[in-house]
Structures are given as C-alpha cells and as structure tokens.
N, C-alpha and C positions, 0 to 999 in steps of 0.2 A: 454478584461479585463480593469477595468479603472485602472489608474494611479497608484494610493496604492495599489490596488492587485497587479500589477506589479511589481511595489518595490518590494512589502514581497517574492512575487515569487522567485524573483534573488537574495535575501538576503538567500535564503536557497536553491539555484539548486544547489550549490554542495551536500550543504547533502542527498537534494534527491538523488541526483546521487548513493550518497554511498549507502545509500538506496535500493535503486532500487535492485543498483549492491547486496548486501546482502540475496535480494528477491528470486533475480534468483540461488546463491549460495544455497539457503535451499533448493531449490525444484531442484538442481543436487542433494544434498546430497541425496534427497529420493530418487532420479533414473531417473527422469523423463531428458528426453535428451532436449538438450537446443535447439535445431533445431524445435523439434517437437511442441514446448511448447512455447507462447509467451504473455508476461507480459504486457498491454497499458502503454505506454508511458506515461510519467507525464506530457507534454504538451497538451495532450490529454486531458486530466481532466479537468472540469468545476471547474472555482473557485470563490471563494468571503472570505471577511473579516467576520467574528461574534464577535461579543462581548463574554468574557468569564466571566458568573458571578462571578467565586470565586475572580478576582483580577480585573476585569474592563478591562482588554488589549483585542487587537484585534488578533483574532487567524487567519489565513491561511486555511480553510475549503475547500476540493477539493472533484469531484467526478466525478470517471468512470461510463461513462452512457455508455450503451450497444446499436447497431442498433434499435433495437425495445424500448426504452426507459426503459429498464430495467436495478439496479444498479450493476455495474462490484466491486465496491471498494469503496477505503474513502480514502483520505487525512488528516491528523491534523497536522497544525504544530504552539503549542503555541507559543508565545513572550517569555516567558525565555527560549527557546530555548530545550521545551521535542515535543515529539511527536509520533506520532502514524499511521500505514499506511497498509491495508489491500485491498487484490484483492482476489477475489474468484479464484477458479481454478476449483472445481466439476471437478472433474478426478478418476479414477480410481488411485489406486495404483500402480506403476511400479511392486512391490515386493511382498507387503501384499496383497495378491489373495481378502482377507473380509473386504476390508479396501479401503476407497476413499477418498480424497483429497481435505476439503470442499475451505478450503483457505490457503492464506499467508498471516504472518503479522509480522510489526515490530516497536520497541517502541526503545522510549531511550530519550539521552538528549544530546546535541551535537551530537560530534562522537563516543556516546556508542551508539552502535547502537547492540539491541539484534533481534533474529528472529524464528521464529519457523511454521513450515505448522502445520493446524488443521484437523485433521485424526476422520472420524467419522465412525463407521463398515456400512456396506454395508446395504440399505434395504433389507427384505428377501421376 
C-alpha cells in the first residue's frame, strides 16, 4: 500500500473492526455458526484511494479478491466518514430450507453502523 492508503486505512481500522464485528453478528442472527462460516479479513483486501465525484475527496476503495481472481466483496469508506461494506457468503440458509445467503452488507456513517444479509429463494 503506498503511504496515503495507509493513512486512510488506520484512520478508519477501528470502524472497520466495528464493522466486521457487526458482519459477523448478522450472519449468527440468521444461524449460520461462527465456527463454520468465515468473513476475509480486512487486511486482506486490496486497497487504493479514488476520487469521488460528487465532492472531490478521496475515498478508501477495497477489495476481496478470491484464489482464483474472483471478487469476495467491497470496501467503501468516504472522507466524511459514511460508508459501505459487503462480502458474499452464497450459502444456503441455516433455517429457510428455499432460501440462500447471497451476502452481507453494512452501511452507516461513523459509529452507526446498520447491517443486514441479502436472502435470495433458491434456484429451482
């Protein structure tokens, strides 16, 4: 990472942390057991700066890349401090038999931090 990715990184690793932590709290809530089930690390992530057109700042832009070069997730984390953070999971569902587990995702600004998994019925 150069320099200024750096920075912005550790200007916001606790909130990822909270984050993260948040991530893995929505996907017990659905059932899935936290042993069995595991989220890549946010060190993991490929990052770099972009520029964001609506106000010019430089945003925090990350990405889980998978073994085979396929994308795991996204990272966002603007300069006024909102942000956005999603990891696939494609899982079945622990409970809902027609019902599988595309991702996780969480947005907010600071330490609001909201979350929700996105449930899509089953191919047939």
């Amino acid at each position: 990472m150069s320099d200024a990715v750096t920075r912005r990184y550790l200007a916001v690793r606790g909130l990822l942390d909270a984050v993260m932590q948040q991530l893995h709290e929505t996907l017990q809530n659905e059932g899935f057991d936290p042993k069995a089930f595991a989220l890549s690390p946010p060190e993991e992530a490929l990052y770099r700066l972009e520029k964001d057109p609506s106000n010019g700042e430089y945003s925090l832009v990350g990405d889980w890349i998978g073994e085979h070069g396929n994308k795991l997730g996204s990272l966002l984390f603007h300069a006024d401090g909102s942000f956005f953070v999603e990891h696939d999971v494609v899982q079945p569902h622990p409970s809902k038999r027609r019902w599988f587990v595309e991702a996780v995702n969480a947005w907010g600004k600071g330490g609001n931090i909201k979350a929700e998994s996105r449930l899509l019925p089953m191919p047939e």
